[in-house]
KOLKOL-770300 format. One record per residue (C-alpha): residue in three letters; residue number from 1; x, y, z. Coordinates in steps of 0.5 Angstrom, whole numbers, plus 500, padded with zeros to 3 digits. Layout:
N
@resn=ALA | resi=NUM | c1=X | c2=Y | c3=Z .
...
REM end
This chain:
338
@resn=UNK | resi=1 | c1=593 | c2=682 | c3=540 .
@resn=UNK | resi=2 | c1=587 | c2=680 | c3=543 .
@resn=UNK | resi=3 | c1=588 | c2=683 | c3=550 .
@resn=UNK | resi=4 | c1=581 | c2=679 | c3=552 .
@resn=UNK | resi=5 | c1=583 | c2=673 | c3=549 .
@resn=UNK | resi=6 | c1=583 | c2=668 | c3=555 .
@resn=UNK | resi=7 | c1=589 | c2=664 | c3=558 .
@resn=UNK | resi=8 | c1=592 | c2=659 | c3=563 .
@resn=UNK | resi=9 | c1=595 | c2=662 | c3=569 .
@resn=UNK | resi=10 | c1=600 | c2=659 | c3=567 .
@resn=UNK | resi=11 | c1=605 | c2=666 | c3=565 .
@resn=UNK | resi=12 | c1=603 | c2=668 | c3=571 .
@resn=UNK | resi=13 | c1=605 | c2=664 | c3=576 .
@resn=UNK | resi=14 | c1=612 | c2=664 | c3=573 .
@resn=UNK | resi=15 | c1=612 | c2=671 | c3=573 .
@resn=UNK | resi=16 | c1=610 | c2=671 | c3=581 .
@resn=UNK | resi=17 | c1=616 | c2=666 | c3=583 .
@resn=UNK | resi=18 | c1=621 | c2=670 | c3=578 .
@resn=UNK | resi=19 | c1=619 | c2=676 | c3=583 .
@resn=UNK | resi=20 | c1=620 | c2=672 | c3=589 .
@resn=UNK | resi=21 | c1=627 | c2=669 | c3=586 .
@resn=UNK | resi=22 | c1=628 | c2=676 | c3=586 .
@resn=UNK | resi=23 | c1=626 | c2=679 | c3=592 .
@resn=UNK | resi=24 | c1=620 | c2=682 | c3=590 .
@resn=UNK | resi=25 | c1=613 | c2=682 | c3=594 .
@resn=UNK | resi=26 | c1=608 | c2=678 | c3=590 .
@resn=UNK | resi=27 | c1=603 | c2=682 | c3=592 .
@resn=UNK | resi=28 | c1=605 | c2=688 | c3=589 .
@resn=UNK | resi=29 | c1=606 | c2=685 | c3=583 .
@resn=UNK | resi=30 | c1=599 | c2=683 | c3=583 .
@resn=UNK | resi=31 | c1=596 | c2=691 | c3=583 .
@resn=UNK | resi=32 | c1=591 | c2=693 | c3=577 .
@resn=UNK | resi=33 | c1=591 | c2=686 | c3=575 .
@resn=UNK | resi=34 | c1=584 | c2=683 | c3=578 .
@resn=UNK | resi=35 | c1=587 | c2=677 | c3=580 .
@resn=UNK | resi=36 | c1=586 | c2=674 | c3=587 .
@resn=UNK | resi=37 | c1=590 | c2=672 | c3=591 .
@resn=UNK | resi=38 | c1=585 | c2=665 | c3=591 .
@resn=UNK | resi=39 | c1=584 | c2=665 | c3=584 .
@resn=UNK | resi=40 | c1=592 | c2=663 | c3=584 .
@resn=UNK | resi=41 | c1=590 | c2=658 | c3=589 .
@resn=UNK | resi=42 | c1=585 | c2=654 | c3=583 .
@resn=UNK | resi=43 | c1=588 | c2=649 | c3=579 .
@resn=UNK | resi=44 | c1=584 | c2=651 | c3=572 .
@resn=UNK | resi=45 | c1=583 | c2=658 | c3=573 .
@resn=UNK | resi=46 | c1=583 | c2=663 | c3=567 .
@resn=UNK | resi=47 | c1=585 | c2=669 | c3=566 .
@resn=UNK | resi=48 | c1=585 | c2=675 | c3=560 .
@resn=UNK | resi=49 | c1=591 | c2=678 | c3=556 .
@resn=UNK | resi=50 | c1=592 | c2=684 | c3=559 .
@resn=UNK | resi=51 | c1=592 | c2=682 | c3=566 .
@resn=UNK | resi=52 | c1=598 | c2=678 | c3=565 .
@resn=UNK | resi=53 | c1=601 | c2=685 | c3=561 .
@resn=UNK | resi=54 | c1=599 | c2=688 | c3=568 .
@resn=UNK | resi=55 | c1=603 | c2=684 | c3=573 .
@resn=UNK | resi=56 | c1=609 | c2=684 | c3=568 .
@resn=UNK | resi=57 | c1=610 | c2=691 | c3=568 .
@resn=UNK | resi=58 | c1=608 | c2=691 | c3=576 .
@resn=UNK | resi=59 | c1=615 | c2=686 | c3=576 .
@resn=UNK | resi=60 | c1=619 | c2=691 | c3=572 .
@resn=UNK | resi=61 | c1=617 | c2=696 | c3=576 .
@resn=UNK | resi=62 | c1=619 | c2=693 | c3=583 .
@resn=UNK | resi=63 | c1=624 | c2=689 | c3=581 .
@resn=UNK | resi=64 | c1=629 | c2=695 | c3=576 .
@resn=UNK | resi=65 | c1=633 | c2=691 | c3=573 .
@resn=UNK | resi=66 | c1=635 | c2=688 | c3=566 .
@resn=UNK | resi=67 | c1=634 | c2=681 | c3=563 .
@resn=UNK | resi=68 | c1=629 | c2=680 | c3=568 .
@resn=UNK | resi=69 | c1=625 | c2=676 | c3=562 .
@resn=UNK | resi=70 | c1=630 | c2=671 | c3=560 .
@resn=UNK | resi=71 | c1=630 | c2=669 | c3=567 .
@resn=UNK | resi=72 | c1=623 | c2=667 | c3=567 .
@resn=UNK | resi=73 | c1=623 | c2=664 | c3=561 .
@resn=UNK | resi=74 | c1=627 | c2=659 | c3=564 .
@resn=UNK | resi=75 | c1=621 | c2=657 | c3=568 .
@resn=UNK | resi=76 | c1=617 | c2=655 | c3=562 .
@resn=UNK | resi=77 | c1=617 | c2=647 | c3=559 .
@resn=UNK | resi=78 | c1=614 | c2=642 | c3=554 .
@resn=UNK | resi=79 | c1=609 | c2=641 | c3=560 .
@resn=UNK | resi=80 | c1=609 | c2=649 | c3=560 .
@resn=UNK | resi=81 | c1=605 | c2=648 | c3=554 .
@resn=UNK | resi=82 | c1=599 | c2=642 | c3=556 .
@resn=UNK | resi=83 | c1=596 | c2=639 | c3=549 .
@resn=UNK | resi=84 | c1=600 | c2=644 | c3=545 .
@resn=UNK | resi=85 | c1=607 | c2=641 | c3=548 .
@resn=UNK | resi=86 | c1=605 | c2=634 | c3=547 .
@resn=UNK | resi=87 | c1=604 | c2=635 | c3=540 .
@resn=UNK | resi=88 | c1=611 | c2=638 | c3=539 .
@resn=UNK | resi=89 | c1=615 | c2=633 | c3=543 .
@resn=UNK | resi=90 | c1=612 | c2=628 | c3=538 .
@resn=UNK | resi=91 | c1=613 | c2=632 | c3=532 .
@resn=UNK | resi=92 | c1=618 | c2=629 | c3=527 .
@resn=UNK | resi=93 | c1=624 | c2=634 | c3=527 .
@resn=UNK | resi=94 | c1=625 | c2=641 | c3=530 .
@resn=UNK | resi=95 | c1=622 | c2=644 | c3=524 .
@resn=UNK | resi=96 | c1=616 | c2=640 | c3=525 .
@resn=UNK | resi=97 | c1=615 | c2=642 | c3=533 .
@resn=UNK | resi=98 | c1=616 | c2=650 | c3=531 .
@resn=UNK | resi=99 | c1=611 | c2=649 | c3=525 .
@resn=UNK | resi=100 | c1=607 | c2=647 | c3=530 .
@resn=UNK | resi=101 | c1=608 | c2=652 | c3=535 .
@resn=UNK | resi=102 | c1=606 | c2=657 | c3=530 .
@resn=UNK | resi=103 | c1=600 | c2=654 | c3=528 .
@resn=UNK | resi=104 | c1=597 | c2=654 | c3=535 .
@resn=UNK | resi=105 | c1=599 | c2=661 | c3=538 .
@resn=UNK | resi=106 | c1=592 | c2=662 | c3=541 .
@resn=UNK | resi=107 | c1=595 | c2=655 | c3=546 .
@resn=UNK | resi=108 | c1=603 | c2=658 | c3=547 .
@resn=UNK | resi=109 | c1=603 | c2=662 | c3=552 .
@resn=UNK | resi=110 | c1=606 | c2=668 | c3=548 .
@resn=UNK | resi=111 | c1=604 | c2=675 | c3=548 .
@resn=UNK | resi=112 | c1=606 | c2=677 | c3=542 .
@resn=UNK | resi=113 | c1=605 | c2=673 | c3=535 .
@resn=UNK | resi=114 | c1=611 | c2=670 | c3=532 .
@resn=UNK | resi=115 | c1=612 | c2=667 | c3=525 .
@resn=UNK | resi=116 | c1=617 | c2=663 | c3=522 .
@resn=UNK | resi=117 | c1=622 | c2=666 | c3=516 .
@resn=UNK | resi=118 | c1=628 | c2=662 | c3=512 .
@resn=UNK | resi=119 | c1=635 | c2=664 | c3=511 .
@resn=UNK | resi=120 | c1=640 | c2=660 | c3=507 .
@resn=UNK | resi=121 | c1=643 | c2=658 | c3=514 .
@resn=UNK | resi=122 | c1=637 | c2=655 | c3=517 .
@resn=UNK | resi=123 | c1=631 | c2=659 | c3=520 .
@resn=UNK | resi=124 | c1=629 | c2=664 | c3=523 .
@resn=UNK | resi=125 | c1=624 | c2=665 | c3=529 .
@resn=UNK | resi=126 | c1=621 | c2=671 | c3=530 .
@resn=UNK | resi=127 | c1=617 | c2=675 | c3=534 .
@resn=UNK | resi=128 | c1=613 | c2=682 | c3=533 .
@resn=UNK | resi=129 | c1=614 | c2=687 | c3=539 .
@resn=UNK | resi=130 | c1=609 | c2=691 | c3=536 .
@resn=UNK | resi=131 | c1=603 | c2=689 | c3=539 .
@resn=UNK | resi=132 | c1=607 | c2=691 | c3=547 .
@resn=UNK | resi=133 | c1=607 | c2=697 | c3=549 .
@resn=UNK | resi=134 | c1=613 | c2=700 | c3=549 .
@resn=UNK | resi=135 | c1=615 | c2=699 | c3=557 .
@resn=UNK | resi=136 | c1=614 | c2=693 | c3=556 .
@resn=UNK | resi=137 | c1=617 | c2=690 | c3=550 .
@resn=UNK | resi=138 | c1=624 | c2=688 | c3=552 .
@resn=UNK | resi=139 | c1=621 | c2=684 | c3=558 .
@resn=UNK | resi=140 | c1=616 | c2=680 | c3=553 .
@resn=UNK | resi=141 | c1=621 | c2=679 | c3=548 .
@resn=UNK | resi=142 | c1=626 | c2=676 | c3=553 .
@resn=UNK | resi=143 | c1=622 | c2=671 | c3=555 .
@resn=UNK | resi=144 | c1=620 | c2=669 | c3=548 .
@resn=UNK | resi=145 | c1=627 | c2=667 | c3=546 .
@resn=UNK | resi=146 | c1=629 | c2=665 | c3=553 .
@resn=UNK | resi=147 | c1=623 | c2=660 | c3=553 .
@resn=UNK | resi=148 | c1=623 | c2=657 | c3=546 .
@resn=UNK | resi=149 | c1=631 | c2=655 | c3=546 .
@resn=UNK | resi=150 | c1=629 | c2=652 | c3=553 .
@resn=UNK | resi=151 | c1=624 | c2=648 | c3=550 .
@resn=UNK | resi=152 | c1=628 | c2=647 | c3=543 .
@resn=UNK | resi=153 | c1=634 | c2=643 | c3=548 .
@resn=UNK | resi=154 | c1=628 | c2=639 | c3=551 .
@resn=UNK | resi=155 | c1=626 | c2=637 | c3=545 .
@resn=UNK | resi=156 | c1=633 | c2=636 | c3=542 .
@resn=UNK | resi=157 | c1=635 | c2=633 | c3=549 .
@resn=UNK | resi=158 | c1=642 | c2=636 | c3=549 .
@resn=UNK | resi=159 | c1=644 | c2=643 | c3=549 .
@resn=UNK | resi=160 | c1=642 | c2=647 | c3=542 .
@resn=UNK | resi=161 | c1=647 | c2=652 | c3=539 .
@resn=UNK | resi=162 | c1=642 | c2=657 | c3=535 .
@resn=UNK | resi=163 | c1=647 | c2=660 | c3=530 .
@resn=UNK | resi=164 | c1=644 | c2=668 | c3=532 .
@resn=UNK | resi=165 | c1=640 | c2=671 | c3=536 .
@resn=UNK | resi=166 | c1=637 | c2=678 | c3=535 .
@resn=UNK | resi=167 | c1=634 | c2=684 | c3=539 .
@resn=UNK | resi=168 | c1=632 | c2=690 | c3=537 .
@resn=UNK | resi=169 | c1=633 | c2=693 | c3=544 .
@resn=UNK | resi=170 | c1=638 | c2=697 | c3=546 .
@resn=UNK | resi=171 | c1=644 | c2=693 | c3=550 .
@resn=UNK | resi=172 | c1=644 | c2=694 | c3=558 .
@resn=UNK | resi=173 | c1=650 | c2=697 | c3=561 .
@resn=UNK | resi=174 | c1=652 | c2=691 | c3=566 .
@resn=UNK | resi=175 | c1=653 | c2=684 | c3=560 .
@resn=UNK | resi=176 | c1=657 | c2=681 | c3=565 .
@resn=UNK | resi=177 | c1=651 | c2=680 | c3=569 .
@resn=UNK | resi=178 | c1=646 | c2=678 | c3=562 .
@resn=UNK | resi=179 | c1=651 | c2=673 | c3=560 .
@resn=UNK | resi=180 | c1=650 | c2=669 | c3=567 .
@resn=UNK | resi=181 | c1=641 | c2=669 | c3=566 .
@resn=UNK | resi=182 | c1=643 | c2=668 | c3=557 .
@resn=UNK | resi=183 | c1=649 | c2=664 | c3=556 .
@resn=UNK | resi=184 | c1=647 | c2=665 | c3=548 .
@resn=UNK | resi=185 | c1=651 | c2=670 | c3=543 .
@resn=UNK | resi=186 | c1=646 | c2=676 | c3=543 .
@resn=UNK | resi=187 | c1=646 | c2=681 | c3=538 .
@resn=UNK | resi=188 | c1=643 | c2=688 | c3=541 .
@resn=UNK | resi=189 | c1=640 | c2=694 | c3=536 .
@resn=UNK | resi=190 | c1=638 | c2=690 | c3=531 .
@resn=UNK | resi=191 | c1=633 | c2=689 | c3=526 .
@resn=UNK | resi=192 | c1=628 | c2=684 | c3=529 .
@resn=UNK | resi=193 | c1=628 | c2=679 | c3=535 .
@resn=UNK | resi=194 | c1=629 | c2=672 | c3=533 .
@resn=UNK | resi=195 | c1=633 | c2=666 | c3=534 .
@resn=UNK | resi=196 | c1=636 | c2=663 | c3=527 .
@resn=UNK | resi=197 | c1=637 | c2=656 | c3=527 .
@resn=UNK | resi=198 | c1=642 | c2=652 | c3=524 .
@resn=UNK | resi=199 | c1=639 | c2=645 | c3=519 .
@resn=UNK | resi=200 | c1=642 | c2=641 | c3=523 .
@resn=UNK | resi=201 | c1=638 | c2=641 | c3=528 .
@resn=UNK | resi=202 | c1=632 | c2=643 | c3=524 .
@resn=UNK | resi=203 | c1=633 | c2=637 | c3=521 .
@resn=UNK | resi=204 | c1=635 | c2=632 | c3=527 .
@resn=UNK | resi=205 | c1=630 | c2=627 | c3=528 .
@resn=UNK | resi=206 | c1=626 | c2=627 | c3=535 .
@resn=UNK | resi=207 | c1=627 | c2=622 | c3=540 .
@resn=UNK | resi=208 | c1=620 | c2=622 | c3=541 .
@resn=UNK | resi=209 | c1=616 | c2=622 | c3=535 .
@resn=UNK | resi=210 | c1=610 | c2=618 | c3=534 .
@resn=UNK | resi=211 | c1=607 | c2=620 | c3=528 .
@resn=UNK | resi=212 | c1=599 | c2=618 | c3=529 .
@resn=UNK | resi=213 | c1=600 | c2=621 | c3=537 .
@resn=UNK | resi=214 | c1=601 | c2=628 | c3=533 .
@resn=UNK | resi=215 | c1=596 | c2=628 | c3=528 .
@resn=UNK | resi=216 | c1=592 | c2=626 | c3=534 .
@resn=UNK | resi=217 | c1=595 | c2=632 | c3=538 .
@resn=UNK | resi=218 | c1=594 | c2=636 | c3=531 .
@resn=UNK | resi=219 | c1=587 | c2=634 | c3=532 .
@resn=UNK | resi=220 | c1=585 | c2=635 | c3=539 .
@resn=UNK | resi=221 | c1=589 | c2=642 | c3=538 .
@resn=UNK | resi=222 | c1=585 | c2=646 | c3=532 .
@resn=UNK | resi=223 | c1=579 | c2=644 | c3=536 .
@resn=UNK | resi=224 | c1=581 | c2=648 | c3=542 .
@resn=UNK | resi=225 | c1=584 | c2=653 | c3=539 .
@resn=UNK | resi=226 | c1=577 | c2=653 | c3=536 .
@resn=UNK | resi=227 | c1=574 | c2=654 | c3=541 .
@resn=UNK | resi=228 | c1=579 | c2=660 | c3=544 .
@resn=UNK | resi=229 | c1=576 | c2=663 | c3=538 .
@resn=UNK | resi=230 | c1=569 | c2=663 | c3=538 .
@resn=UNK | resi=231 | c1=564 | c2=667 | c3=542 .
@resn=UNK | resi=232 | c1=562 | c2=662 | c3=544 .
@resn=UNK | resi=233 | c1=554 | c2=664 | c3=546 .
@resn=UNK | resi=234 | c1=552 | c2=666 | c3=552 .
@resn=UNK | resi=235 | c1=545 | c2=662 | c3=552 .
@resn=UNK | resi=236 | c1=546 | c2=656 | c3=556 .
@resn=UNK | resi=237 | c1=543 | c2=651 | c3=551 .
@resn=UNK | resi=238 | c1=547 | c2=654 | c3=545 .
@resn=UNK | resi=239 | c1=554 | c2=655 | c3=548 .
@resn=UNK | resi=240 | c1=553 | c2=647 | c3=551 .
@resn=UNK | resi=241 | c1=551 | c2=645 | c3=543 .
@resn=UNK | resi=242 | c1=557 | c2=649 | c3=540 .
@resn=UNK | resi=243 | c1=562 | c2=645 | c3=545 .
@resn=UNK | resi=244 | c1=559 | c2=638 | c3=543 .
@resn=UNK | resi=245 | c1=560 | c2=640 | c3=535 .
@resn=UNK | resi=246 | c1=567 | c2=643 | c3=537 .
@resn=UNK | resi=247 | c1=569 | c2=637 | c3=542 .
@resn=UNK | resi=248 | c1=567 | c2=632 | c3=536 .
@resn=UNK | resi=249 | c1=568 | c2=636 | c3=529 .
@resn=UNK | resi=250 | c1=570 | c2=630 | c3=525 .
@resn=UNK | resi=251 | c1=563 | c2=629 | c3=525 .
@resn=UNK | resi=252 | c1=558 | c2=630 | c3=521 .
@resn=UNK | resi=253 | c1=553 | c2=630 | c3=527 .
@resn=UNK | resi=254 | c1=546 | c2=631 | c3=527 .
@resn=UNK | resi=255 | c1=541 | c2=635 | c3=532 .
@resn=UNK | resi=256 | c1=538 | c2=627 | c3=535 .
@resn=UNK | resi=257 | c1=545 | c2=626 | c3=536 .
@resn=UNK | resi=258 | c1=547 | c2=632 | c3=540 .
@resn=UNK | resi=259 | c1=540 | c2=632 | c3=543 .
@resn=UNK | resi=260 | c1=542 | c2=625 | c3=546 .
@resn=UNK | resi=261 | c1=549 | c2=627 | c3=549 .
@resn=UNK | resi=262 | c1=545 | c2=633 | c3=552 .
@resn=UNK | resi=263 | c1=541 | c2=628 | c3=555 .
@resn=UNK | resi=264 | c1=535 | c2=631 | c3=551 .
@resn=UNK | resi=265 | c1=530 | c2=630 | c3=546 .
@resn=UNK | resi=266 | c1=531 | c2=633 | c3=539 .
@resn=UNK | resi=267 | c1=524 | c2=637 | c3=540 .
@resn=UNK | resi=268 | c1=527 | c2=640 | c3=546 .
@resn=UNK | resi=269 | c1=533 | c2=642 | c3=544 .
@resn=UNK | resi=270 | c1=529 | c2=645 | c3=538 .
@resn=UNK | resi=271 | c1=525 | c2=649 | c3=542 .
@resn=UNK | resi=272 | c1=530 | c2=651 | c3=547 .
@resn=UNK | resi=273 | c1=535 | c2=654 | c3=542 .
@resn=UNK | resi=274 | c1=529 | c2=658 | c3=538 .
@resn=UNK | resi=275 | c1=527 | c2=660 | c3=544 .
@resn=UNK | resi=276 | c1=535 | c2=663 | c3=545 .
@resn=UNK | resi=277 | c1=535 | c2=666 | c3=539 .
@resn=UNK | resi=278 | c1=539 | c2=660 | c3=536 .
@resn=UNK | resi=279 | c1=537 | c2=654 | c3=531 .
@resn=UNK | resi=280 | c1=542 | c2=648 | c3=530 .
@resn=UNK | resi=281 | c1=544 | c2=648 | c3=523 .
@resn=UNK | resi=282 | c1=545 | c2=656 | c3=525 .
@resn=UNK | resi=283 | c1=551 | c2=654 | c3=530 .
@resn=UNK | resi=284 | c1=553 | c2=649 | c3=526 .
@resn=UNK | resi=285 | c1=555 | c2=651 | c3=520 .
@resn=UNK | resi=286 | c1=559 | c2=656 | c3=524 .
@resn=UNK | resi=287 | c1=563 | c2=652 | c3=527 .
@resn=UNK | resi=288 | c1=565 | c2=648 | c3=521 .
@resn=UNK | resi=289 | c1=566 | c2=654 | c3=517 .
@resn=UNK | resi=290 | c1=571 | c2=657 | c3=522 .
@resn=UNK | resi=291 | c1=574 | c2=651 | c3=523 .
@resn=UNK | resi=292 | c1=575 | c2=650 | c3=516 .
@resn=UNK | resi=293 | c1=578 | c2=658 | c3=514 .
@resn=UNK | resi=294 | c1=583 | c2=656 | c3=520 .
@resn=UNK | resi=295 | c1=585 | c2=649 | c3=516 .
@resn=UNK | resi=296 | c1=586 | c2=652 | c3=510 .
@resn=UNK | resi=297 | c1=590 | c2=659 | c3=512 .
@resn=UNK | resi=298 | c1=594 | c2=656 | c3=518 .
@resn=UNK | resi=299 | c1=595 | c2=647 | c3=515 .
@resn=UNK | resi=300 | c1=598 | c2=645 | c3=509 .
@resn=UNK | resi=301 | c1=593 | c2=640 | c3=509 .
@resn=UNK | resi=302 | c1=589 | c2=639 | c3=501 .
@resn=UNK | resi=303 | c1=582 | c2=639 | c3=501 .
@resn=UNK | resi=304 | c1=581 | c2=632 | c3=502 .
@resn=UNK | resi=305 | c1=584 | c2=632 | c3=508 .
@resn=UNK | resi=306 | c1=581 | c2=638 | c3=511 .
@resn=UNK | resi=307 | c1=574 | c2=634 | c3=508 .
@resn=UNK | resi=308 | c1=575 | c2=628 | c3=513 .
@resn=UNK | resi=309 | c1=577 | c2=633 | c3=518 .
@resn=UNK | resi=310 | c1=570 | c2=635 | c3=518 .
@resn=UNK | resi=311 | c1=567 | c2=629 | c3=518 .
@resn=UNK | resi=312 | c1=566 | c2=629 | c3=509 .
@resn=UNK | resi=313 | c1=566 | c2=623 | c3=506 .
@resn=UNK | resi=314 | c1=569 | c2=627 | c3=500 .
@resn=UNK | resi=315 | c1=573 | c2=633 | c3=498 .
@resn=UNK | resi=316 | c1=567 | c2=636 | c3=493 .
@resn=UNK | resi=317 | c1=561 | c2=634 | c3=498 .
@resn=UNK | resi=318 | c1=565 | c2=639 | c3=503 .
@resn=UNK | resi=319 | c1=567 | c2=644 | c3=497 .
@resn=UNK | resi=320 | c1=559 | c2=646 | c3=496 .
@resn=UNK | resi=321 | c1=558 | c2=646 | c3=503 .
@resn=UNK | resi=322 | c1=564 | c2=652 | c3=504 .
@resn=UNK | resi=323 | c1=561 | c2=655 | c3=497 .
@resn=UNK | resi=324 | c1=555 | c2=656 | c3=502 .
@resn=UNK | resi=325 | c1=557 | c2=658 | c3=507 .
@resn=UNK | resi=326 | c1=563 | c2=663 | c3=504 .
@resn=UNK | resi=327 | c1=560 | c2=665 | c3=498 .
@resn=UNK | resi=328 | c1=567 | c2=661 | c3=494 .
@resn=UNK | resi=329 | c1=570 | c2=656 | c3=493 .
@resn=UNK | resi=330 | c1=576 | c2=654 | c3=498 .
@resn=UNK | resi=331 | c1=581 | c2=654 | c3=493 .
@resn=UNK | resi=332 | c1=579 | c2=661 | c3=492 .
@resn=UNK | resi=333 | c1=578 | c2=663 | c3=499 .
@resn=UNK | resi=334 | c1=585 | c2=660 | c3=500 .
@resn=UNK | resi=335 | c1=588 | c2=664 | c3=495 .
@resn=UNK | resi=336 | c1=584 | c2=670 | c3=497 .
@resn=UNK | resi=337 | c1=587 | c2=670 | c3=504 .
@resn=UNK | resi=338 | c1=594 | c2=669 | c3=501 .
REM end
């Protein structure tokens, strides 16, 4: 887990009127995080990880009861999710949606990783704890399995029945009060933390599936998440040509035609960039590459595909630019990753 990694305020301010459903002083809860009380006023402001780690232990402090991360994953939405939680409600099945989830963690709001896993009754989706500290580990994971059911019944648009769900921490003293906040069967000391879902609704299809609205939303997603995970560059005129090529990755575009965008001529954007300590195809080749290395471990999309979602025309002219740029071929990279 990157703890600098940025993200929306989003978590954060569920977490804020968890603490004021529950009778906890907001500005306690805001102590040791950084965060202004007028950065909660702005309406794109970022934030890193580990504040939001901050100010969910200052909750569980002050607040000193169980399951209180199922009550604020109750808060959280499709619309929760921006970009990401457009693209899952256009999927084609449940199944679909979480594979979509699990490809765009960096946009799902999630504190910890989680991976999908088959069993013969359905799927599992898992969460891994072992990124949290250990104080704050029942209070995330909560959270995690209250919000993803939540979502799946928006998804489904009815009530979802999960076969199992599974934690590995110890089970509170007071379940009557646990049972009101988590109506789901809930299975304490086990050997994961999950939510196993049925065929059935895996396979059920979606009301709102639109097939070009999630490719396009695929799109749009990788792109952002590419730019999540980039450094990008702190010189001015290099981080503004790493977001063109990043906007408009399925593109071939050259140093004119980003000039242009920029309002310069190629000659200035040359000569700004060297002065940086950058040149064009230096940042451009970084960009497809990462992008690129991302498509082939986190897609099932074949070599042509990822081609066109880089702006090639073919699959081979692509595979001797990543020959370049790697030292292999994509085949060989993918199963080396593997």
């Amino acid at each position: 887990m990157d703890w600098r990694q940025n993200r929306p305020l989003t978590g954060v301010r569920y977490l804020l009127e968890t603490a004021q459903a529950v009778g906890v002083d907001i500005q306690a809860c805001l102590i040791g995080s950084a965060i202004s009380s007028a950065a909660l006023q702005q309406r794109n402001a970022q934030i890193e990880a580990w504040q939001e780690l901050a100010v969910i232990r200052n909750l569980i402090e002050h607040a000193g009861r169980p399951g209180l991360g199922f009550i604020a994953g109750q808060r959280y939405h499709l619309t929760s999710l921006g970009l990401l939680g457009f693209t899952m409600l256009a999927s084609r099945s449940l199944d679909e949606a979480f594979a979509t989830f699990s490809r765009f963690q960096l946009l799902a709001l999630t504190l910890c990783p989680a991976h999908t896993e088959p069993d013969r009754r359905g799927m599992w989706l898992l969460f891994d704890a072992s990124v949290l500290p250990q104080d704050a580990r029942a209070f995330v994971i909560e959270r995690g399995l209250s919000a993803c059911l939540g979502v799946a019944g928006e998804l489904l648009q009815r009530p979802i029945e999960p076969l199992a769900v599974e934690m590995m921490s110890r089970a509170p003293t007071d379940l009557s009060a646990l049972q009101r906040d988590f109506p789901y069967p809930l299975r304490f000391d086990a050997r994961r933390n999950g939510i196993l879902f049925s065929h059935a609704d895996l396979k059920f299809k979606l009301p709102q599936a639109h097939i070009s609205a999630h490719s396009e939303g695929e799109q749009l997603c990788e792109r952002l998440c590419l730019e999540i995970s980039h450094s990008l560059a702190r010189a001015m005129t290099a981080r503004l040509v790493q977001q063109v090529l990043i906007r408009d990755s399925a593109s071939l575009l050259s140093s004119r035609t980003v000039a242009e965008r920029l309002g310069l001529s190629e000659r200035t954007l040359h000569r700004r960039l060297a002065s940086e300590g950058h040149s064009f195809q230096q940042l451009n080749e970084q960009i497809k590459q990462r992008l690129a290395e991302r498509l082939l471990s986190d897609s099932a999309l074949d070599l042509n595909s990822i081609a066109q979602r880089l702006g090639y025309a073919e699959a081979a002219s692509f595979s001797r630019a990543f020959s370049r740029w790697t030292g292999c071929p994509p085949g060989q990279w993918k199963r080396q990753g593997q």
